[in-house]
C-alpha positions in Angstrom: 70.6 135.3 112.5 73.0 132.8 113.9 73.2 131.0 117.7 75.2 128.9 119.0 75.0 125.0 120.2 77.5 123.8 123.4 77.3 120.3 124.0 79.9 118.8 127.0 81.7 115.3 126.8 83.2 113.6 129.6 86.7 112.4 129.2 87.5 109.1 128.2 91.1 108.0 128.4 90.5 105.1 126.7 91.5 105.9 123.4 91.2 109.4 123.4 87.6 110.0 121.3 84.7 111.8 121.8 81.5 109.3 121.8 77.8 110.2 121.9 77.7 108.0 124.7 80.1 110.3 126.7 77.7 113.5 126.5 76.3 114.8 129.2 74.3 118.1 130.4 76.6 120.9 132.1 75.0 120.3 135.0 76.4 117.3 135.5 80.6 118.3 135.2 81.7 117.6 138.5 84.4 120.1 140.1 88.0 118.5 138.7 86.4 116.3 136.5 88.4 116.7 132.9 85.8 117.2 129.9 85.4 118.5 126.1 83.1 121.8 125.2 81.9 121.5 121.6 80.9 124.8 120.1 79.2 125.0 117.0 77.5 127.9 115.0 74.2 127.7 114.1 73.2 129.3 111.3 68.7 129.9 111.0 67.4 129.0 107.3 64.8 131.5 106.6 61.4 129.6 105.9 60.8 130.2 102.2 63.0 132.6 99.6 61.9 135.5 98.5 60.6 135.5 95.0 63.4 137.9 94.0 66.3 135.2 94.5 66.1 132.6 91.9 68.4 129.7 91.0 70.9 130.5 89.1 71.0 128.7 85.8 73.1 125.5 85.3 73.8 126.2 88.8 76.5 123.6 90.8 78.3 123.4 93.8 82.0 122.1 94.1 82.1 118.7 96.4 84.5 115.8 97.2 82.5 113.8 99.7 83.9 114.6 102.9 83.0 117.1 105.8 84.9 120.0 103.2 81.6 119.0 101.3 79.9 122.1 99.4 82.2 125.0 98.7 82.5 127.4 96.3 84.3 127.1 93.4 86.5 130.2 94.0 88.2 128.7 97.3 88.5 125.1 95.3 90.9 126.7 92.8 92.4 129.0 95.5 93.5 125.9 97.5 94.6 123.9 94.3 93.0 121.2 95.2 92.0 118.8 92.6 89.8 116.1 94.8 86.5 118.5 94.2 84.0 117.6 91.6 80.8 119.5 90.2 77.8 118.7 91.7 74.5 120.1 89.8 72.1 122.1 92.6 69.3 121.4 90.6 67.8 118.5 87.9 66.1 118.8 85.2 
């Protein structure tokens, strides 16, 4: 199940950035009155897992500390980058 969240930013031509400050509820965009829409999708975690899917062993995920964080390692070695890093999913 997936849904979306909109959130609207009023334009500031200061230096050109969207700030939290700067939100503001749709019912507040004035007619002519220049503004960003941020979409983004939601994705709902189920609750618990099922019994039947269980952590895979030595398990990792594939990182480099940015907002790329936590792909697969598949599209790491597709892209040829080499700033990723293992990551272990799990201690102990």
């Amino acid at each position: 199940m997936q849904g979306h969240k909109t959130e609207f930013y009023i334009s500031d031509n200061s230096d050109g950035k969207i700030k939290d400050e700067n939100r503001i509820d749709v019912s507040e965009i004035k007619v002519n009155q220049k503004f960003f829409k941020v979409s983004q999708t939601v994705y709902a975690a189920p609750p618990i897992w099922p019994r039947v899917i269980n952590w895979k062993p030595n398990g990792f995920i594939m990182t480099n500390d940015t907002y790329d964080d936590f792909v697969r390692q598949a599209v790491v070695k597709k892209t040829g980058r080499s700033d990723f890093y293992k990551m272990s999913i799990r201690k102990g």
